[in-house]
C-alpha positions as CSV (number, residue, x, y, z in Angstrom):
1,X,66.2,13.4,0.7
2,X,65.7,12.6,-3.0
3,X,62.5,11.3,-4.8
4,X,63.4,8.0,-5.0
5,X,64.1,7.6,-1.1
6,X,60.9,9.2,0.1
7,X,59.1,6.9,-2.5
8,X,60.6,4.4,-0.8
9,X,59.8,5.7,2.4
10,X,56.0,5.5,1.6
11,X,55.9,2.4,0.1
12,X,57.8,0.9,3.1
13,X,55.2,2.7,5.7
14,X,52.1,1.8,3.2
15,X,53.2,-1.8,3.3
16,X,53.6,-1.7,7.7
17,X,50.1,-0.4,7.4
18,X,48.7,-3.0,5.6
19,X,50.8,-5.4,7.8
20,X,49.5,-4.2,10.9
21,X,45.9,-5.3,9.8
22,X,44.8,-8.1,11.9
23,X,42.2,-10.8,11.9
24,X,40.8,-11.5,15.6
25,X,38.3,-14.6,16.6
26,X,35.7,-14.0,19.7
27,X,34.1,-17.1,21.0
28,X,30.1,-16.3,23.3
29,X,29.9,-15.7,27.1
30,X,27.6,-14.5,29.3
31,X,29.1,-11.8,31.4
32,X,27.9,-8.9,33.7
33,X,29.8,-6.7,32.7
34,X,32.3,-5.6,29.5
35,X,32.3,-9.0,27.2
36,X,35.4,-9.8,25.2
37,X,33.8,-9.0,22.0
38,X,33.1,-5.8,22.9
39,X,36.9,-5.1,24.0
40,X,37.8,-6.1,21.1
41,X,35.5,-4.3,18.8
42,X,37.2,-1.2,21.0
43,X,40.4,-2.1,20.1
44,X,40.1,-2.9,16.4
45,X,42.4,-0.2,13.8
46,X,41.8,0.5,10.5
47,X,42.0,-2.8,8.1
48,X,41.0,-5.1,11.3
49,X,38.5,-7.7,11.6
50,X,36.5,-9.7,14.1
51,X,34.6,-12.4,13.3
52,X,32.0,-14.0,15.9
53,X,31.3,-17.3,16.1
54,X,28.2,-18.8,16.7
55,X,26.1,-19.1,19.9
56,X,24.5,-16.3,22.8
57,X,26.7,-12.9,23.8
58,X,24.8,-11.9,26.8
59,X,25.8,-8.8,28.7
60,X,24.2,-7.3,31.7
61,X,25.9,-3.7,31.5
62,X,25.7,-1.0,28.5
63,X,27.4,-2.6,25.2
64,X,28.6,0.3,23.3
65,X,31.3,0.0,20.0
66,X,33.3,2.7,18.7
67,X,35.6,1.8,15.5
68,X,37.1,4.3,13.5
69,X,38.3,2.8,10.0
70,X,39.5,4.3,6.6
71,X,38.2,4.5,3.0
72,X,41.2,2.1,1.9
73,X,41.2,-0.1,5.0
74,X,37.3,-0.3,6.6
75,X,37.0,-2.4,9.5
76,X,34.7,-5.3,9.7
77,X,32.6,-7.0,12.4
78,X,31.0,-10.1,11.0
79,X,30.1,-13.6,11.8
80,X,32.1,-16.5,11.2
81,X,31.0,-18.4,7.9
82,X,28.0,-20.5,8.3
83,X,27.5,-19.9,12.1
84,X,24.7,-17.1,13.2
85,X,26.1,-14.9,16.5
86,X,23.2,-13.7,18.7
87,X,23.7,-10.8,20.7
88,X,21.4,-10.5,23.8
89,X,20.5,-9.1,27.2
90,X,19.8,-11.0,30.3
91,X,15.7,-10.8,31.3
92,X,14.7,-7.7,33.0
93,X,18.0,-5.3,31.3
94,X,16.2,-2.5,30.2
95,X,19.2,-1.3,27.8
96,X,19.8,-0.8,24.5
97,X,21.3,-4.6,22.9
98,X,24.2,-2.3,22.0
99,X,25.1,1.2,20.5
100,X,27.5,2.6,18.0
101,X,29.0,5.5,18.7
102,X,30.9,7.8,16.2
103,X,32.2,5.3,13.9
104,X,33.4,5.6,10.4
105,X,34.2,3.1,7.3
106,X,32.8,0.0,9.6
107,X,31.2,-3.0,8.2
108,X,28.8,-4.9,10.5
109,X,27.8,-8.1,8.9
110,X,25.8,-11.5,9.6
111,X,24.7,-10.5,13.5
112,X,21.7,-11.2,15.3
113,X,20.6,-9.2,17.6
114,X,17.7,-9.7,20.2
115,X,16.2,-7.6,22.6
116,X,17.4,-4.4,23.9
117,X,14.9,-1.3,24.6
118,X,16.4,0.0,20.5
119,X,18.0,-3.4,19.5
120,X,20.6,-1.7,17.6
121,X,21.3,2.3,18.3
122,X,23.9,4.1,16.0
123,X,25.1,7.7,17.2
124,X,26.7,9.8,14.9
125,X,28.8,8.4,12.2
126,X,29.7,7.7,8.3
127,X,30.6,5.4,6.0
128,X,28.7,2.8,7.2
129,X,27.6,-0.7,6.3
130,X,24.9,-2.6,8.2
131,X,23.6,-5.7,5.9
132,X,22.3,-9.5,6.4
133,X,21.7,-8.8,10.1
134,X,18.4,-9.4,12.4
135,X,17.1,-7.6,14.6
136,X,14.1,-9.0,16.8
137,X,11.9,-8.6,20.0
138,X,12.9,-5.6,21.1
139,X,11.0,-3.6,24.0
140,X,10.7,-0.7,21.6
141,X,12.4,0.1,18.0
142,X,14.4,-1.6,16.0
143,X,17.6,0.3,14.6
144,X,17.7,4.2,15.3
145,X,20.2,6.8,14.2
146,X,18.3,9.5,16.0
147,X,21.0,10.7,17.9
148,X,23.4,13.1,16.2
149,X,24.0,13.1,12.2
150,X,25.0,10.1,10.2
151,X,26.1,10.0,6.6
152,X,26.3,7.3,4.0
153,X,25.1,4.6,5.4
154,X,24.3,1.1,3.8
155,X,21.8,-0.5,5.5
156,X,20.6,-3.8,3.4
157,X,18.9,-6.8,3.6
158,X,18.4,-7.3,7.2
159,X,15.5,-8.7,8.8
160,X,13.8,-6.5,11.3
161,X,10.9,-7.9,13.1
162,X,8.5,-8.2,16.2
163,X,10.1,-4.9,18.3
164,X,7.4,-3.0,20.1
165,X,6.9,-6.0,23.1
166,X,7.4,-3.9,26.0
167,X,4.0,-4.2,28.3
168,X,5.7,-1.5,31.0
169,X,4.4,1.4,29.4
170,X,4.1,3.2,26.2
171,X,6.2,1.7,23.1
172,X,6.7,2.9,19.6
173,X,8.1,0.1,17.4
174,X,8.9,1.6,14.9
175,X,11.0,-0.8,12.4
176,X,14.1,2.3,11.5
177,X,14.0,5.7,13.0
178,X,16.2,7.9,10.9
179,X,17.3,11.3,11.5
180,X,15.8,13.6,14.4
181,X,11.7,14.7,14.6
182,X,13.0,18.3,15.0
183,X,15.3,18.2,12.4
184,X,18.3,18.8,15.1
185,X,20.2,15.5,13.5
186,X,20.1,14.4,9.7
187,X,20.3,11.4,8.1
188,X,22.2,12.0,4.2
189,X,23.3,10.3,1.3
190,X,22.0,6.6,2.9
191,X,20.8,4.0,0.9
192,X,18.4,1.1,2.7
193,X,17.3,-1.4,0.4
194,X,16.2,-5.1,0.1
195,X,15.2,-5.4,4.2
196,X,12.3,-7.6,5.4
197,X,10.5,-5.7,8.5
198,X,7.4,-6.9,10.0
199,X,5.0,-7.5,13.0
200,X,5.6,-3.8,14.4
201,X,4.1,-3.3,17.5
202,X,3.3,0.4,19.5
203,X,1.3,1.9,21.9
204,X,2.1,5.1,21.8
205,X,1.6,8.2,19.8
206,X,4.9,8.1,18.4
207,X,4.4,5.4,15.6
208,X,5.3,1.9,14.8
209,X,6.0,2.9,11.1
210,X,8.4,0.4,9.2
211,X,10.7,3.2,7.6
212,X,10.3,6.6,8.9
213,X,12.9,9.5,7.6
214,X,12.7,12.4,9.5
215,X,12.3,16.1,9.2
216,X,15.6,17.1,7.3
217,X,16.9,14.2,6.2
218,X,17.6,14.1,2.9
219,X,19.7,12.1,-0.3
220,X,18.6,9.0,1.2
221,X,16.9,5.9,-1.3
222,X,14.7,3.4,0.2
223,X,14.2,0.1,-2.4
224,X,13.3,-2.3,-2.8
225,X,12.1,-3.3,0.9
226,X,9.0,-5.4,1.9
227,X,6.9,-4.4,5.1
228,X,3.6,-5.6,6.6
229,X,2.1,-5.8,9.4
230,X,2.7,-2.3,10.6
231,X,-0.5,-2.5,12.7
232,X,0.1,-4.3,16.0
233,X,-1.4,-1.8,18.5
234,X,-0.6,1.4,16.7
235,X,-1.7,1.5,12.9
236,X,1.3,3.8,11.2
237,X,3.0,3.8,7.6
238,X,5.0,1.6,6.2
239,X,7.1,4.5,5.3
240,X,7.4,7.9,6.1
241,X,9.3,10.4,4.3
242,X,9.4,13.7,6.3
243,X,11.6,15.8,3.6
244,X,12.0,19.8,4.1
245,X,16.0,18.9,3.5
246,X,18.0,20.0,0.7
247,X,17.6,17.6,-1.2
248,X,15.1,14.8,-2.2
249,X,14.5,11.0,-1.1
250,X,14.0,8.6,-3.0
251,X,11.3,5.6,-2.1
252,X,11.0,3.2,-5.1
253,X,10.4,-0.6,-5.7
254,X,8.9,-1.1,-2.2
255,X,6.1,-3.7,-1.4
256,X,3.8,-3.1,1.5
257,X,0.8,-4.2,2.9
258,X,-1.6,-4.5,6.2
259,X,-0.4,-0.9,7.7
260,X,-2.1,2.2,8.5
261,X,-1.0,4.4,5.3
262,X,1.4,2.2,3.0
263,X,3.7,5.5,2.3
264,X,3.0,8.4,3.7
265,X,4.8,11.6,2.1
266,X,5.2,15.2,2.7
267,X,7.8,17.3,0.9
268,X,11.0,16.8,-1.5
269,X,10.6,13.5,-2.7
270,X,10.0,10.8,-5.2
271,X,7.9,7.8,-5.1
272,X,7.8,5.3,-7.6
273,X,7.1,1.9,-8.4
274,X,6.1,0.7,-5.1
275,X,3.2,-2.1,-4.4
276,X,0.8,-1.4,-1.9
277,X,-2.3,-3.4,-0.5
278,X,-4.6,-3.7,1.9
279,X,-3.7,-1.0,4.0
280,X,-6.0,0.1,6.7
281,X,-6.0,3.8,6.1
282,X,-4.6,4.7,2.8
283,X,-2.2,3.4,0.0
284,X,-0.2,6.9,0.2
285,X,-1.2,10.1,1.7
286,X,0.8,13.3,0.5
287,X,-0.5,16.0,2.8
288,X,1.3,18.9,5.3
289,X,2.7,17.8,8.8
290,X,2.9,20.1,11.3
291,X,7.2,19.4,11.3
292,X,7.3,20.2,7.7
293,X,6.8,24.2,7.1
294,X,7.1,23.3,3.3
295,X,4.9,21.4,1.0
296,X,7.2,21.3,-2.5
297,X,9.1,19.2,-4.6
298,X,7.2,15.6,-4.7
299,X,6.7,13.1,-7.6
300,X,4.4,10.3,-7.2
301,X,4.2,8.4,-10.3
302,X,4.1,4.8,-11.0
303,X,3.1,3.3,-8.4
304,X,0.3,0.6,-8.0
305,X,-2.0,0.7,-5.0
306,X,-5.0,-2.0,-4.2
307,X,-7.6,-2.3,-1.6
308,X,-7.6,0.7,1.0
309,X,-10.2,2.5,2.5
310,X,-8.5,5.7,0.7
311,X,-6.4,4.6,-2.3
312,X,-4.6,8.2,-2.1
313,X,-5.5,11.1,-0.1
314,X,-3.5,14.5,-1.4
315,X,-3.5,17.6,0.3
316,X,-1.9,20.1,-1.7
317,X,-3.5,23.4,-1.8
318,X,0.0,25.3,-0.8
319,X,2.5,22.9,-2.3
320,X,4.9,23.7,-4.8
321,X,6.0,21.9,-8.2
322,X,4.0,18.4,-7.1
323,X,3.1,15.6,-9.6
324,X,1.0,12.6,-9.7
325,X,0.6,10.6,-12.4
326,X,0.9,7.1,-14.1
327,X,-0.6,5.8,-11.0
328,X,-2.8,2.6,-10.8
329,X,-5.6,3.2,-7.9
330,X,-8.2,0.2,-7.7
331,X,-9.8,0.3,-3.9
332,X,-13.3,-1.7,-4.6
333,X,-15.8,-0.5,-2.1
334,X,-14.0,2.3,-0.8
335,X,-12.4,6.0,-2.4
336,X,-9.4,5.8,-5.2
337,X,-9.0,9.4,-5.0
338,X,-9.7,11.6,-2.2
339,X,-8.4,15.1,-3.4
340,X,-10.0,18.1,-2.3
341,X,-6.7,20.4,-2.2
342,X,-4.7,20.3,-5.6
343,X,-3.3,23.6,-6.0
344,X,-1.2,23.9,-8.7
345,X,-0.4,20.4,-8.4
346,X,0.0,18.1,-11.8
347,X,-1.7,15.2,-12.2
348,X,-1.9,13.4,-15.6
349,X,-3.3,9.7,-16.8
350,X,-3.6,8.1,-13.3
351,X,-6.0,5.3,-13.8
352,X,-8.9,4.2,-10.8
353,X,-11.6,2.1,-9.7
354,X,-13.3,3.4,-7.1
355,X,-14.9,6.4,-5.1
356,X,-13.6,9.9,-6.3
357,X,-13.8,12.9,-4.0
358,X,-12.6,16.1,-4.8
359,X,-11.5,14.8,-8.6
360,X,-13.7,13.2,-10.9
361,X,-12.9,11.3,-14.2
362,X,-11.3,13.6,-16.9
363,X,-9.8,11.7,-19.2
364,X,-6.2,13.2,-18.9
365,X,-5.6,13.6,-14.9
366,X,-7.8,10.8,-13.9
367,X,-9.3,7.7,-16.5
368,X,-11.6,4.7,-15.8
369,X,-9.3,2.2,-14.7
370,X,-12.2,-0.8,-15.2
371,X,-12.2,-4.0,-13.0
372,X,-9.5,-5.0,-10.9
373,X,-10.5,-8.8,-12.6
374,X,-9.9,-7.0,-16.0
375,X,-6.6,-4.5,-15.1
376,X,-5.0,-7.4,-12.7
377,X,-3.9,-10.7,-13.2
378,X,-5.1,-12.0,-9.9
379,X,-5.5,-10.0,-7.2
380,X,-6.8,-12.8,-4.8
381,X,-3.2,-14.0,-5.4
382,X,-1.8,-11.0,-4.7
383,X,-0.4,-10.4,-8.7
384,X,-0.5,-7.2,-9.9
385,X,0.7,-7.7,-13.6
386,X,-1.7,-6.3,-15.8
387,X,-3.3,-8.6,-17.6
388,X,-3.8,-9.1,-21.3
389,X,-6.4,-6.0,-22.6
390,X,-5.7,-4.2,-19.3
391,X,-6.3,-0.5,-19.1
392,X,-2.9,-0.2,-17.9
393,X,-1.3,-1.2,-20.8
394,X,0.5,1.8,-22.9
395,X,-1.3,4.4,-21.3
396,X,0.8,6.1,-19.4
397,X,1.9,9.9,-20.3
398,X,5.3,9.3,-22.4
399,X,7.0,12.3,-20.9
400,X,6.4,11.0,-17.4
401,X,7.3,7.2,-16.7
402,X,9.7,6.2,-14.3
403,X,12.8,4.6,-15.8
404,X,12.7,1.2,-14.4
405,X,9.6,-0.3,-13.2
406,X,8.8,-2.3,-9.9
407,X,11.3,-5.7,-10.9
408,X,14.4,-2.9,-12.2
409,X,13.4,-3.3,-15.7
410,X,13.5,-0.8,-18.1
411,X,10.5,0.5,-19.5
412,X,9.7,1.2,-22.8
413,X,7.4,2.8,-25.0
414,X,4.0,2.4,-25.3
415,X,4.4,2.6,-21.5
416,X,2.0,1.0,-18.7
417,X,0.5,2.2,-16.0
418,X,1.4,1.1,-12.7
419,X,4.6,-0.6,-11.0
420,X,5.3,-2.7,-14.0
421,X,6.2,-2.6,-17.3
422,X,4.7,-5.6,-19.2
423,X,6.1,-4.8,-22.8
424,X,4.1,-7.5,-24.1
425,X,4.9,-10.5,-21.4
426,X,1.3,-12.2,-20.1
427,X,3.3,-13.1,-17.1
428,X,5.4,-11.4,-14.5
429,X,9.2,-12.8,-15.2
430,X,10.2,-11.2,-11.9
431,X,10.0,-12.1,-8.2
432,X,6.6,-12.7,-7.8
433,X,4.6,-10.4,-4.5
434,X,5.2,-12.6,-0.9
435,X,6.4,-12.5,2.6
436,X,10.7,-12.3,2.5
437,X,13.3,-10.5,0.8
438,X,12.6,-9.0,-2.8
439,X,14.7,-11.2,-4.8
């Protein structure tokens, strides 16, 4: 056969592929058993899609999806324009609302989903989108990919809130559980940004933390997200980032505020320009954890942290190539700096009001930071610019500054301490610090 024919050939078969792809339209029901929706969702082939249309999907038996799509032709679950599809479980279904199992290049947009013991519950998979979904009241978590190892994930701006409400026994709550606590499955390469997660509930050990990587896990960013209220029973982090992976995670442009620690960090990561307040522990503690053998490879600059008990508590006698620095700490009444265990740690032009323990006021790893009233804006009002004559302003080591600050703008030189970068503006031009999605 010549060139020209098996060209042919492939255009011809390329063009029944794309032809094959097919729209399908589910209507709600309440059924005991296997729902339409979710035989359909079974069924779909690469290029497919399924849109839901509003109203209650109830199912009384285990709801589990498994589509397989490509790179060139994902499939996509979604709800129908302008209508909001609630997937549920009837009272007393201890199950999870439903499970993905193994799928690849899928799209999942515009779903609500309440209930469930995990209200959404991926295993395994890759190439993933999850975005502009809810995912409320569950018995225990919220969305968990602790069972086998999932890769390049999107999960973004969804709104995750109230899980924990199981009064049967002990609940965690935690808002995302990502990647295994021994390290035996690994989350890579994901990126979960802009969600709204809130009103965590647990009872139990385990944690109702907002964001918590695990053990392993590693490539993945977290930005640009807003947690509170982390402290419903249980008082845990807004985030947790495990590391001892080969690679680093990145947690930047996050605000957070009534949990136990804001972000708590151990190894191989960086954290920058993240807004934390009133926390009930601490702003960020970087210390050991007994599933971490390795304390190395973690960058904490930039970030601005108000009103804690413990501003930031470090704990790195052992730890390897560690920085801090550029940081705003203002905790009135309680400790800025509580760091007894630097090792070979560097820390450089971190700025604090406050209680120092361990570290005291050097003029090049830790300076006066004055006031709150004279660094801040407003604090009562929960702004966190600096304010004309600020300390913060241009006093941040040049060689260290992140790149963008907490609203994605560049920085420039002289450059401020903190989670902004004021470059002369009085007033914050961004989204200003509240309940909701970043905008």
């Amino acid at each position: 056969m010549n060139r020209r024919k098996i060209l042919c050939l492939l255009l011809s078969c390329a063009v029944l592929d794309l032809a094959a792809a097919r729209t399908y339209e589910v209507y709600p029901a309440t059924v005991e058993t296997v729902e339409e929706f979710e035989t359909l969702a079974n069924a779909l082939r690469p290029g497919d899609e399924l849109i839901l249309h509003g109203g209650t999907y109830s199912q009384k038996e285990r709801r589990s999806v498994t589509a397989k799509g490509t790179a060139e032709q994902p499939i996509m679950i979604r709800a129908a324009r302008g209508e909001a599809p609630l997937l549920t479980r009837p009272g007393g279904v201890r199950r999870n609302n439903i499970e993905f199992v193994d799928c690849a290049h899928l799209v999942i947009r515009g779903l609500r989903f309440q209930g469930g013991n995990s209200g959404v519950r991926f295993i395994r998979g890759h190439h993933i989108t999850f975005e502009e979904c809810e995912i409320f009241e569950t018995t225990n978590n919220a969305l968990t990919m602790n069972s086998g190892d999932c890769h390049a994930f999107i999960i973004r701006r969804n709104h995750i809130h109230h899980t924990g409400l199981s009064t049967s026994g002990a609940t965690e709550g935690e808002g995302m559980y990502i990647g295994c606590h021994s390290g035996s499955c690994r989350t890579t390469d994901s990126l979960i940004e802009g969600n709204y997660i809130h009103h965590l509930r647990g009872t139990s050990s385990g944690g109702n933390d907002g964001i918590e990587i695990k053990f392993g896990s590693h490539g993945n960013i977290v930005r640009n997200n807003v947690i509170h209220d982390t402290n419903i029973g249980q008082k845990y982090p807004g985030i947790f980032v495990y590391g001892g992976g080969s690679g680093a995670n990145i947690v930047e442009g996050n605000l957070i505020w009534n949990a136990g620690e804001g972000i708590q960090v151990v190894s191989d990561a960086i954290v920058r320009n993240n807004i934390i307040f009133d926390c009930a522990a601490t702003g960020i503690t970087a210390a050991p954890h007994v599933a971490v053998p390795h304390v190395r490879n973690t960058a904490i600059v930039n970030n601005t942290v108000f009103n804690a008990p413990i501003g930031v508590r470090i704990r790195w006698t052992d730890a390897t190539n560690m920085l801090f620095a550029n940081n705003a700490v203002y905790c009135p009444g309680g400790t800025a700096l509580d760091a007894f265990a630097l090792g070979s740690a560097r820390l450089r032009n971190n700025y604090v009001h406050g209680r120092l323990t361990g570290i005291a006021v050097d003029n090049e790893r830790v300076f006066d930071g004055g006031a709150p009233s004279a660094a801040f804006l407003d604090v009562a009002r929960r702004d966190f610019w600096p304010r004309a004559g600020s300390a913060l302003l241009g006093h941040a080591d040049s060689d260290l500054p992140a790149a963008l600050d907490f609203n994605g703008t560049k920085r420039v030189a002289p450059f401020d301490i903190g989670a902004y970068e004021s470059d002369g503006r009085e007033q914050n031009p961004g989204w200003k610090v509240q309940a909701g999605f970043k905008h």
